[in-house]
C-alpha positions as CSV (number, residue, x, y, z in Angstrom):
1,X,106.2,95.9,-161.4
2,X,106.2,94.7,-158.0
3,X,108.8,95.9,-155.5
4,X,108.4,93.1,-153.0
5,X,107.3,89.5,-152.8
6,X,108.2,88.4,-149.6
7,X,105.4,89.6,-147.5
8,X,105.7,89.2,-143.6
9,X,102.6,88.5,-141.7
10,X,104.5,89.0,-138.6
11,X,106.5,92.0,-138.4
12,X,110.0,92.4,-138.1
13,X,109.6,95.7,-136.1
14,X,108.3,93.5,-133.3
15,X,110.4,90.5,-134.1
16,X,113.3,92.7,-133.0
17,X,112.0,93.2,-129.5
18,X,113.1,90.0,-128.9
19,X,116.2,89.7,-130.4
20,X,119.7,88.7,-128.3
21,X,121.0,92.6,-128.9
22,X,119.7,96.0,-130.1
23,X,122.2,95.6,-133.5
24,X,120.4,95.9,-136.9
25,X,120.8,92.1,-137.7
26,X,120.9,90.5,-134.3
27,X,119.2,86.8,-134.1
28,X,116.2,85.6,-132.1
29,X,116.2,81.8,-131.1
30,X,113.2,79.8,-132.9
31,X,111.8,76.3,-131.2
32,X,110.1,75.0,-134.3
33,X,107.6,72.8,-131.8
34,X,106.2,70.8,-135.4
35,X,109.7,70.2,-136.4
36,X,111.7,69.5,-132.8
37,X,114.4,71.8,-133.4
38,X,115.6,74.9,-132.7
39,X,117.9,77.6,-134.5
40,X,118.6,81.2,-134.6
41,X,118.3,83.3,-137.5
42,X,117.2,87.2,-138.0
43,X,113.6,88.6,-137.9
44,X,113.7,89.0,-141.5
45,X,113.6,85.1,-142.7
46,X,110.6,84.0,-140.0
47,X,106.9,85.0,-140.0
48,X,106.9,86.0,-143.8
49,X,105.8,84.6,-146.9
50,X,105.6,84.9,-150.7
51,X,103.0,87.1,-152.0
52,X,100.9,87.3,-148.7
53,X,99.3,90.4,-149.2
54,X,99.6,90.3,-153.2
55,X,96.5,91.2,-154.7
56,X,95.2,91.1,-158.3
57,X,92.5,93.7,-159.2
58,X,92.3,95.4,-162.2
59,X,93.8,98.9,-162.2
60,X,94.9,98.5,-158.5
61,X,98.9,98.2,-157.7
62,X,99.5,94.5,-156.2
63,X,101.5,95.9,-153.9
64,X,98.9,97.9,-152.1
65,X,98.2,96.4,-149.1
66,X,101.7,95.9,-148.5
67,X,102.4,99.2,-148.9
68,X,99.7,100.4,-146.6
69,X,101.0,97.6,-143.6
70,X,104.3,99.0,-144.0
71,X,103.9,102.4,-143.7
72,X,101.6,101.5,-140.7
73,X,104.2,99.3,-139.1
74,X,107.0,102.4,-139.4
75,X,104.7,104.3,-136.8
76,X,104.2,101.2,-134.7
77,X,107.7,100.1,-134.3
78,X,108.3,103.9,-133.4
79,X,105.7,103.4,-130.4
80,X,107.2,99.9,-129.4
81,X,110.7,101.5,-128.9
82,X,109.9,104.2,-126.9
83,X,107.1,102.7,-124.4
84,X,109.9,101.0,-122.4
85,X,111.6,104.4,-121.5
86,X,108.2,106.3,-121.3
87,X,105.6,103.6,-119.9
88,X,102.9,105.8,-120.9
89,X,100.4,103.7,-122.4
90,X,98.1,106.1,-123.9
91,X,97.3,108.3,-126.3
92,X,98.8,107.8,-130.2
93,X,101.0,104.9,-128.3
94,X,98.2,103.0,-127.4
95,X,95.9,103.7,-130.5
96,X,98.9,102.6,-132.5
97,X,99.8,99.3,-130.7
98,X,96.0,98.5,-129.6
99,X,95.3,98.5,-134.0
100,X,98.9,96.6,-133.8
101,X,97.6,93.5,-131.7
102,X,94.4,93.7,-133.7
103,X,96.5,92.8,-136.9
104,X,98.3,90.1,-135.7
105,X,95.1,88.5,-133.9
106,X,94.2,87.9,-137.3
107,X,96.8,88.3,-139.8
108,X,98.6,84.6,-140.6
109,X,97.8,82.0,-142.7
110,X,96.4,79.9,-140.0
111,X,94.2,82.6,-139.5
112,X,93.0,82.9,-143.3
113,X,92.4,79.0,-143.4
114,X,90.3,79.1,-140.3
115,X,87.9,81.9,-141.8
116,X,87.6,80.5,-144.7
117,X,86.2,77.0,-143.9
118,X,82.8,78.7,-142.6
119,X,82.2,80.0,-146.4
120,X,83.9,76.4,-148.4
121,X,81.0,74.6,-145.9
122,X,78.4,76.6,-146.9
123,X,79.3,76.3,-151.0
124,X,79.8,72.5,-150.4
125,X,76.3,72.6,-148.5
126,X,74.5,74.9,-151.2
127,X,75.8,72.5,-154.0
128,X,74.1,69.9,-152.1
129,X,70.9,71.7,-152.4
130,X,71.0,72.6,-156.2
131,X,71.8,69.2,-156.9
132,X,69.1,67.5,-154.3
133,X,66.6,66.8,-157.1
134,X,67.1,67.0,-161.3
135,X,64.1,69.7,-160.9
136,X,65.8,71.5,-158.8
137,X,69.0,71.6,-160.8
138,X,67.4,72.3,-164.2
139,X,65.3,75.3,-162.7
140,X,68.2,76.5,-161.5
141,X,70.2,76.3,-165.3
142,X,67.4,77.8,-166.9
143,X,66.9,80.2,-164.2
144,X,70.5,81.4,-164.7
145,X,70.9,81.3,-168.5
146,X,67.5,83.4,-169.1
147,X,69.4,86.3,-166.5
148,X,73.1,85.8,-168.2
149,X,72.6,84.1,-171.5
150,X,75.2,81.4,-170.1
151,X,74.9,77.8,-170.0
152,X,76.5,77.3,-166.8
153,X,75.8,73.1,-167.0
154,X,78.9,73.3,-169.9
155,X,77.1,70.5,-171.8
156,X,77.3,68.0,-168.8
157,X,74.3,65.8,-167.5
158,X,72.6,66.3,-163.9
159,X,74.0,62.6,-163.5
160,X,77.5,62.9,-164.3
161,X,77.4,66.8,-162.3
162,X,75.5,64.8,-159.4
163,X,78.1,62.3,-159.8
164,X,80.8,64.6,-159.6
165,X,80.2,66.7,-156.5
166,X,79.2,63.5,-154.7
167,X,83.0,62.0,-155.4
168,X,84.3,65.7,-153.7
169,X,87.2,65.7,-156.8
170,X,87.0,69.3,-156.2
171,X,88.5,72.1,-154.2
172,X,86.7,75.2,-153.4
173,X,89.0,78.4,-152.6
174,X,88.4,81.6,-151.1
175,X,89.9,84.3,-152.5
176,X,93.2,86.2,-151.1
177,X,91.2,89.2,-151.8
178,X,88.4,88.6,-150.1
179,X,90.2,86.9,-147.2
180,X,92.3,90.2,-147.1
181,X,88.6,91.7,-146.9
182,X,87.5,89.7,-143.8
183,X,91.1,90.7,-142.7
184,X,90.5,93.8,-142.6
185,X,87.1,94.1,-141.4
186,X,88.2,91.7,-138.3
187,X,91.2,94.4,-136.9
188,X,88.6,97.0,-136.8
189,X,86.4,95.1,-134.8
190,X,89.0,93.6,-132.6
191,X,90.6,96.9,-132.2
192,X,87.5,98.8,-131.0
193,X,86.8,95.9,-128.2
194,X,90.7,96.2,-127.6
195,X,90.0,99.9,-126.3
196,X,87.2,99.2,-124.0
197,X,89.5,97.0,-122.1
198,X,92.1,98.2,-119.1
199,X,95.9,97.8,-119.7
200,X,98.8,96.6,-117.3
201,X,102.3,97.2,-118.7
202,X,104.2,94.4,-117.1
203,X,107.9,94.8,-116.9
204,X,110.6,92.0,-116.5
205,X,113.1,93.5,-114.1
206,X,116.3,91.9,-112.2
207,X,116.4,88.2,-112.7
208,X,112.9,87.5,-113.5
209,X,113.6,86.7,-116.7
210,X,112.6,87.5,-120.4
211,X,109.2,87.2,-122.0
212,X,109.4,85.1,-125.1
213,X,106.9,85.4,-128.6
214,X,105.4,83.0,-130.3
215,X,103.6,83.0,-134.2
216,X,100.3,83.5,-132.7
217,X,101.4,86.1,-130.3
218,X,97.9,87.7,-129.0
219,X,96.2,85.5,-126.4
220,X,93.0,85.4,-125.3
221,X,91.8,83.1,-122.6
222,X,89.3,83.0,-119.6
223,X,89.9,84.1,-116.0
224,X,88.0,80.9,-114.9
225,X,88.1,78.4,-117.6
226,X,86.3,75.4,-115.3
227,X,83.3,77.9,-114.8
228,X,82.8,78.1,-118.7
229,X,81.2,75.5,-120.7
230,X,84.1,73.7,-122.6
231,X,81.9,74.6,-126.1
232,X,82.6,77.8,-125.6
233,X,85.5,80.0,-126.6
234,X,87.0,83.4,-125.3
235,X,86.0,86.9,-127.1
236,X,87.8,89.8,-127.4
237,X,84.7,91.6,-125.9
238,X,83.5,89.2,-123.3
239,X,84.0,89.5,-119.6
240,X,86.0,87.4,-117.3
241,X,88.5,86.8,-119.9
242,X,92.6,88.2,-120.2
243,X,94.3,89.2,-123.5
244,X,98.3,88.6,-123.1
245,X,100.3,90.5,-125.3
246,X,104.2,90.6,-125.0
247,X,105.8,93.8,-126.6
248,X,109.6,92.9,-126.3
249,X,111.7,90.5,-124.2
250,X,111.1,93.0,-121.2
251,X,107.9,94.4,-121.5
252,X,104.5,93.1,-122.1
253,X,100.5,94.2,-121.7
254,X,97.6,92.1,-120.2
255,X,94.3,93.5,-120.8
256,X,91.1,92.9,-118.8
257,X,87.8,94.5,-117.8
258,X,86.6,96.0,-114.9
259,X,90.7,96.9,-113.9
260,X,92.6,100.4,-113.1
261,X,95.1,101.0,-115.9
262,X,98.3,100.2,-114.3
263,X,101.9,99.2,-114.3
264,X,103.6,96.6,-112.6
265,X,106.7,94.5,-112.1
266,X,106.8,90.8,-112.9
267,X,108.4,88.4,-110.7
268,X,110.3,85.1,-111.9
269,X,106.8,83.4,-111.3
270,X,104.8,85.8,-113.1
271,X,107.1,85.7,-116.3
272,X,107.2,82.2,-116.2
273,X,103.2,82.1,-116.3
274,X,102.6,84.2,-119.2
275,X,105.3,82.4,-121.2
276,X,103.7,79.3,-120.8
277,X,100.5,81.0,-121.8
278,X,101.6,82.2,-125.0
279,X,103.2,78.9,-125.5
280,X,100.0,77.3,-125.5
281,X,99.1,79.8,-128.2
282,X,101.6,78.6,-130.5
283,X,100.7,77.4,-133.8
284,X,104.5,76.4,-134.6
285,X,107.3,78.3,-133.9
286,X,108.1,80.4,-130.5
287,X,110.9,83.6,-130.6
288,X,112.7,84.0,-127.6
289,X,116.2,86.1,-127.0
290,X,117.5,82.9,-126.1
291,X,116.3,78.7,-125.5
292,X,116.8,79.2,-121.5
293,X,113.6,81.0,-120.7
294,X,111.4,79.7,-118.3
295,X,107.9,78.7,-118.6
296,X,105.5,76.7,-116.1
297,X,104.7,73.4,-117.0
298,X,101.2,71.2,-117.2
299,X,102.4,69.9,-113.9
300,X,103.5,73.7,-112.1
301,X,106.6,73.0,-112.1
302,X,109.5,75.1,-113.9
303,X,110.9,74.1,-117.3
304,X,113.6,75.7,-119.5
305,X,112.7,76.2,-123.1
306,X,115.0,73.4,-124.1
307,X,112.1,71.4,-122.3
308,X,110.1,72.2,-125.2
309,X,111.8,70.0,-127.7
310,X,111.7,66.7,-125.6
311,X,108.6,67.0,-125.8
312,X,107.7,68.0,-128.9
C-alpha cells in the first residue's frame, strides 16, 4: 500500500530556510501573484501535490521515486544547514546542492506541461500525416494488423476517423512515467553543466535584508539581454549568462563562467536586485520570511513585497 500521497515538488527542507524562525513548524509568508493575496502557512501545505511522483509499473512499488527524492533530500537539507556556518562550497556540499538546483530547475508541474507539448505536437502532426490520404491510412491498417494481428481502425471508416481528428475532440497525454523519465534525464544534464560553472555564496548581513523564494526558484538569465536576439533563451551551459539560486533567507549562490569561486556580502541594493530577479521567475507563488522584503522595481526604484499585490 502506499505510505504517502502528497508528494512535494518543492521541498520542505528548503522551504524552511525561509521560514520566520528555526521552530519545527514556523510559517513562511506566500504572495499568491495569480490570486492577489497573501497568507502564511508551514512548508508542508505549499509546493506539494497529490500523487506527483506516483507511478504505476507492474512489479515496481508506486512509491519509488518518492522514496528515492526523500532520502536524497535528508542529505541535502543536511548540507543547506550547515553551509551558512561553514561557507565552504565544495566538495559533497556542493555535489549535493548543485544535483539539488538541478531538481527543482525541472521538477514542477509547470515544468512537466512544458515538456510535454513538444511530443503532443508531434502525435497531433503524425496523425495528420497518416490520415493525409485514404491510401495512406489503409497501408498503414494493414501494415499494422499483418505485424500484430490487431485491427487498430476498431470498425470505423477513414471518413468518420478523418472526421474525427480534424474536430480535435481529443486529448493526447504524456505519461507521468515517462515525464518522470525526461525528469530525470534533464537533472543529470543540468547538473553536470551546473559544475562547470563558478560559485559566489552571497550573504545577507546587517540591514540588507532577506532573500525571498519563489515556486520556480532556479534562475537563469543573460548578462546582456539587449545583445541577444529576443528568439533566443538562456542555457544552463552557455556563456554570458547568471544562474541565481537563493539557499535560505540569508544566504544565496550565483553561478557564472569565466569567475573565481568566491564569497561575498550583499548590500541592501544587491538583495533587492536578486529578489526582483527571482520574482520575475515566478510561476505563482513567492516564499518570503515575511511580506516587507524589498525588491527593485521595472522602474529602479524600491518596492516592498506588499507592492506586489497592487499589482497583481
Amino acid at each position: 500500500m502506499s505510505t504517502s500521497r502528497h508528494h512535494h515538488y518543492l521541498s520542505q527542507c528548503y522551504l524552511k530556510g525561509f521560514t520566520q524562525g528555526n521552530a519545527k513548524k514556523s510559517k513562511l509568508t506566500v504572495v499568491d501573484l495569480k490570486e492577489s493575496k497573501a497568507f502564511e502557512t508551514i512548508p508542508r501545505n505549499v509546493g506539494g501535490m497529490r500523487d506527483f511522483n506516483r507511478v504505476e509499473i507492474e512489479g515496481v512499488d508506486p512509491e519509488v521515486i518518492e522514496k528515492i527524492q526523500s532520502e536524497f533530500e535528508a542529505k541535502v537539507a543536511k548540507a543547506l544547514q550547515g553551509l551558512p556556518e561553514t561557507l565552504d562550497f565544495s566538495g559533497e556540499t556542493k555535489d549535493l546542492i548543485l544535483e539539488f538546483i538541478g531538481m527543482l530547475a525541472i521538477k514542477s508541474p509547470e515544468m512537466r506541461e512544458h515538456l510535454s507539448k513538444p511530443f503532443i505536437q508531434i502525435a497531433k502532426m503524425t496523425m495528420a500525416m497518416t490520415m493525409d490520404t485514404k491510401e495512406r491510412w489503409e497501408s498503414q491498417i494493414a501494415k499494422i494488423k499483418a505485424e500484430t494481428g490487431e485491427d487498430i481502425s476498431n470498425g470505423k471508416t477513414y471518413e468518420e476517423l478523418k472526421e474525427f481528428i480534424e474536430r480535435q475532440e481529443y486529448e493526447i497525454t504524456v505519461t507521468k512515467e515517462h515525464q518522470i523519465h525526461m525528469e530525470f534525464v534533464g537533472i543529470q544534464k543540468i547538473t553536470e553543466l551546473l559544475h562547470m560553472r563558478n560559485w559566489t555564496l552571497v550573504k545577507a548581513g546587517g540591514d540588507s535584508g532577506e532573500f525571498i523564494t519563489t515556486d520556480n526558484p532556479v534562475s537563469l538569465t543573460w548578462h546582456n539581454p539587449d545583445q541577444v536576439p529576443t528568439f533566443m533563451s538562456p542555457g544552463f551551459g552557455l556563456r554570458d549568462t547568471m544562474v541565481y539560486f537563493p539557499i535560505s533567507k540569508k544566504l544565496a549562490l550565483v553561478g557564472e563562467f569565466d569567475r573565481e569561486d568566491a564569497v561575498t556580502e550583499a548590500n541592501k541594493f544587491l538583495v533587492a536586485f536578486l529578489n526582483s530577479k527571482i520574482i520575475a521567475n515566478c510561476y505563482q507563488r513567492v516564499f518570503a520570511a515575511k511580506i516587507n522584503f524589498n525588491y527593485v522595481a521595472k522602474n529602479g526604484k524600491f518596492n516592498k513585497g506588499n507592492a506586489l499585490l497592487k499589482k497583481a
